[in-house]
C-alpha positions in Angstrom: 76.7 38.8 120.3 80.4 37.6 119.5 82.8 35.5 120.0 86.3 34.9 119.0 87.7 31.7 117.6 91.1 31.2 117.8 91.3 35.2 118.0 88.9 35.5 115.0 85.8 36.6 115.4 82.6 34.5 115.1 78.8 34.8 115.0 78.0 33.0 118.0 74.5 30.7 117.3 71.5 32.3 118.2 70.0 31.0 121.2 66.4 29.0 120.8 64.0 28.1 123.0 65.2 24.4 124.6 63.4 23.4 127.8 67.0 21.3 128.3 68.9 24.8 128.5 70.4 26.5 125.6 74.3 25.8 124.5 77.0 27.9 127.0 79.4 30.5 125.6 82.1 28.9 128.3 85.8 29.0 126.1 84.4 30.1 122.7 88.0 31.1 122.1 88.9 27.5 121.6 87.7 25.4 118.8 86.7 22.4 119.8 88.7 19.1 119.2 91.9 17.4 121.0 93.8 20.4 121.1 91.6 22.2 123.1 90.5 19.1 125.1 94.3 18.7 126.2 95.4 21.9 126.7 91.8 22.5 129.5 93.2 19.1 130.8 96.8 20.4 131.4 95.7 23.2 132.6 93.1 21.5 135.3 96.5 19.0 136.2 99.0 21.2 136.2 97.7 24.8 138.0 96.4 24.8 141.4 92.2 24.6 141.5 92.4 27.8 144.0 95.2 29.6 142.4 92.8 29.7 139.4 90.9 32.4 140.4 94.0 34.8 141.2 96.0 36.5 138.8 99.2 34.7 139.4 97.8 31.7 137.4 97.3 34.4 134.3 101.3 33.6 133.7 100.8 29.6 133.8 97.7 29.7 131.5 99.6 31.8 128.6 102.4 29.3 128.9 100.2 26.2 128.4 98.3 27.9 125.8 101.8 28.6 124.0 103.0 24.9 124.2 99.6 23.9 122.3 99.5 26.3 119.7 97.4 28.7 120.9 97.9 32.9 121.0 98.1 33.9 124.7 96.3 36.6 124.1 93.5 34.1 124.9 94.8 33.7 128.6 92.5 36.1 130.3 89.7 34.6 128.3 90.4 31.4 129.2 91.0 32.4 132.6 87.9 33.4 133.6 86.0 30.4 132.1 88.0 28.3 134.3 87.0 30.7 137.6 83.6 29.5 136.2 83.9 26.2 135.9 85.7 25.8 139.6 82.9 28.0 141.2 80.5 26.0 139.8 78.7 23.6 142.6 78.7 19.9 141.4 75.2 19.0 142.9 71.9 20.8 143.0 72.4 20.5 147.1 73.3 22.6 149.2 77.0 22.5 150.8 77.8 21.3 147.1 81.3 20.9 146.6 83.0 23.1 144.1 86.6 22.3 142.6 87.5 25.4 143.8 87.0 24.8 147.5 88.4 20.6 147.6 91.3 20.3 150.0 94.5 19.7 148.0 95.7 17.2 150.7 93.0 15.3 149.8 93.0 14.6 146.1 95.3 12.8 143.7 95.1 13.6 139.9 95.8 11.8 136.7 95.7 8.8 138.4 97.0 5.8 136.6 95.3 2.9 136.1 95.2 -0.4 134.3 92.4 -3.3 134.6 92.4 -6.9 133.2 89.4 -8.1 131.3 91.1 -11.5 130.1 88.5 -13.3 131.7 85.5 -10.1 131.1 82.9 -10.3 128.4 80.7 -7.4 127.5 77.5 -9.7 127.3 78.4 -10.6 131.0 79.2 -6.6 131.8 75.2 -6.3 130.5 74.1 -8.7 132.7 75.3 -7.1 135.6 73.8 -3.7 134.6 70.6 -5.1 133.8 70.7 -7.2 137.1 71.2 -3.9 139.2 68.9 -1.1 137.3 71.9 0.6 136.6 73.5 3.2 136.4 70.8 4.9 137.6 71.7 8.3 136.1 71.3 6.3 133.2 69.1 3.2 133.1 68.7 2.6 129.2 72.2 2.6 128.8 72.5 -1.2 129.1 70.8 -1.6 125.9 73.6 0.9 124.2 76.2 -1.2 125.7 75.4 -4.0 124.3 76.4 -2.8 121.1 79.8 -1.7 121.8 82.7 -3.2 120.2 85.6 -5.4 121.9 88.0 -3.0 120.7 86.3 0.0 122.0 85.9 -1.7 125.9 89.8 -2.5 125.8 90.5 1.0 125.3 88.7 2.2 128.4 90.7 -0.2 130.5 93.7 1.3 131.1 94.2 5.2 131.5 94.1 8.6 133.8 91.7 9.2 136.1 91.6 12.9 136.1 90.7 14.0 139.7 90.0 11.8 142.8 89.0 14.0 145.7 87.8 13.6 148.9 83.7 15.2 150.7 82.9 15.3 153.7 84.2 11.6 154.2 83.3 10.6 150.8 85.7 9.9 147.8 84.8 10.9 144.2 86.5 10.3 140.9 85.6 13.2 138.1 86.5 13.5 134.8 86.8 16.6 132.6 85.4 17.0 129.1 85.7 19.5 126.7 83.2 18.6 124.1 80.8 21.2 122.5 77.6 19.8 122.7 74.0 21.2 121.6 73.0 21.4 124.7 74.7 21.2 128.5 71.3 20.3 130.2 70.3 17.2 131.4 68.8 15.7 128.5 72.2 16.9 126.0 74.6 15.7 128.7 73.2 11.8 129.3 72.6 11.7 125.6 76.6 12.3 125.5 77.1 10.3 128.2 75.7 7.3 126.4 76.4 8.1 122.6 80.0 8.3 123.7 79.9 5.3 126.5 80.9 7.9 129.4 78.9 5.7 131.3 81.4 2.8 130.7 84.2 4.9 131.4 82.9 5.8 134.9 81.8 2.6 135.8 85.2 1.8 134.8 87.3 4.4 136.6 84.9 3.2 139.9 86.0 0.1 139.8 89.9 1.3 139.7 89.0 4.1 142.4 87.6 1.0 144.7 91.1 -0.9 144.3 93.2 2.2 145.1 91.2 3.3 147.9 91.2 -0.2 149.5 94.7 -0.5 149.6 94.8 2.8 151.1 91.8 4.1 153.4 92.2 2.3 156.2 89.0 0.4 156.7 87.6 1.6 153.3 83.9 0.6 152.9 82.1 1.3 149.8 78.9 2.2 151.5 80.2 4.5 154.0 82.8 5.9 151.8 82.0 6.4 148.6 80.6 8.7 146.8 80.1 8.6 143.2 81.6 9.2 139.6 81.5 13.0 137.9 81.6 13.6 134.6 82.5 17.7 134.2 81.6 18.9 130.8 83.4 22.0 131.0 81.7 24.3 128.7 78.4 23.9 130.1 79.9 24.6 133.5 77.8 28.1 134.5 79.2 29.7 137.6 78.6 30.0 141.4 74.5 30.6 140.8 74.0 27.4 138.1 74.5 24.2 140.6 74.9 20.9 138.6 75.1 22.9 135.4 77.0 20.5 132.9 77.7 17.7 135.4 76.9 14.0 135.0 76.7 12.3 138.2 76.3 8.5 138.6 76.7 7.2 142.6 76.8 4.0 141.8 75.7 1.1 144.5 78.4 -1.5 146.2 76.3 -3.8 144.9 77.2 -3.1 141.8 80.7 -1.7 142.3 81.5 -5.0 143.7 79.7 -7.1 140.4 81.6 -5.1 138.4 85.1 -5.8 140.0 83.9 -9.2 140.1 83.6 -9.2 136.5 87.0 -7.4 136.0 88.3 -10.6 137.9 88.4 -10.0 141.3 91.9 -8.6 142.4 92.7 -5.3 143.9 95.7 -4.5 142.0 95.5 -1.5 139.5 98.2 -2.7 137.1 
């Protein structure tokens, strides 16, 4: 089988036998690295999440792909990994949502965000992990944490959420990643998730997501209205019949949503 790169063709690697699911295909066009991650995340912000599966969007695609040095040629390509990845449902429930089907009225993306940590320290962030089991999508992961530098923790403090939408009465944040990993199954996507400190970052964009939706959502209760953090990795993203394919999910507790803001200081303002 091939594939192109960049509009020249590949050898695609063979598929082995992997109880965590063999490697996707999804946007095999694009090499991986920042380029492509920003140009999937433009496209994601900028084009409507339904209009992605008509052929109207073809036109916004090829110019996105033109202001990030790509050919355009690659726009159909491109396009129909994206119809994937918004038919694809985010749970193994059913009723999943899909990004395909969320109510624009009731999202907000690239959500700005900026936390204090003057008074944080990452041995106390531990603690609170430890204290809670948590995350439980992830329960080693305090012992990772632990050796993360100060630099690194500053940077997740401030940036973009990427999508905030609204379930069935519940608010999520999700986040979309390009990376090409070895494998898009469970196993290769918490490994990810903790190599890179995803986890942080969710925990992290949670916290903001709390703050924002406080000052909000009238009467805003964690345990009635939240729903969890999302973690999209994009190429392992299979389609309408692979639910939860490539998704990290993490619903964290108010419990620990609330130690956590505690240890960010307290306040509800964003920055």
């Amino acid at each position: 089988m091939k594939a192109c790169l960049n509009g020249l063709e590949k050898v695609s690697a063979p598929r082995t036998s992997n109880e965590d699911e063999p490697r996707s295909e999804l946007f095999s066009c694009l090499i991986g690295g920042t380029r492509t991650g920003l140009l999937l995340h433009s496209i994601l912000e900028r084009v409507d999440l339904k209009a992605l599966q008509e052929n109207s969007a073809k036109g916004q695609i090829e110019r996105e792909l033109r202001t990030h040095g790509f050919d355009d040629s690659l726009a159909q390509q491109v396009q129909n990994d994206l119809r994937s990845v918004i038919s694809t449902p985010l749970f193994e429930a059913p009723d999943s949502p899909r990004l395909a089907i969320l109510d624009p009225n009731r999202q907000l993306r690239e959500l700005e965000f900026t936390l204090s940590a003057s008074r944080s320290r990452l041995g106390d962030l531990v603690k609170v992990l430890r204290e809670h089991g948590a995350p439980s999508s992830a329960p080693e992961y305090a012992d990772r944490l632990s050796g993360l530098g100060a630099q690194s923790l500053h940077s997740f403090l401030r940036g973009y959420v990427d999508l905030m939408f609204e379930w069935r009465g519940r608010w999520y944040v999700a986040d979309y990643k390009s990376n090409t990993l070895p494998s898009y199954g469970r196993r290769g996507v918490r490994e990810s998730m903790e190599r890179e400190h995803y986890v942080l970052q969710g925990l992290l964009y949670s916290a903001a997501a709390q703050r924002y939706l406080r000052q909000r959502v009238p009467e805003y209760e964690a345990d009635e209205h939240w729903g969890g953090a999302l973690f999209l990795f994009l190429r392992g993203m299979g389609g309408a019949d692979a639910p939860g394919a490539g998704v990290f999910f993490d619903r964290q507790t108010p419990a620990l949503l609330e130690a956590i803001d505690d240890w960010l200081g307290g306040s509800d303002e964003l920055g």
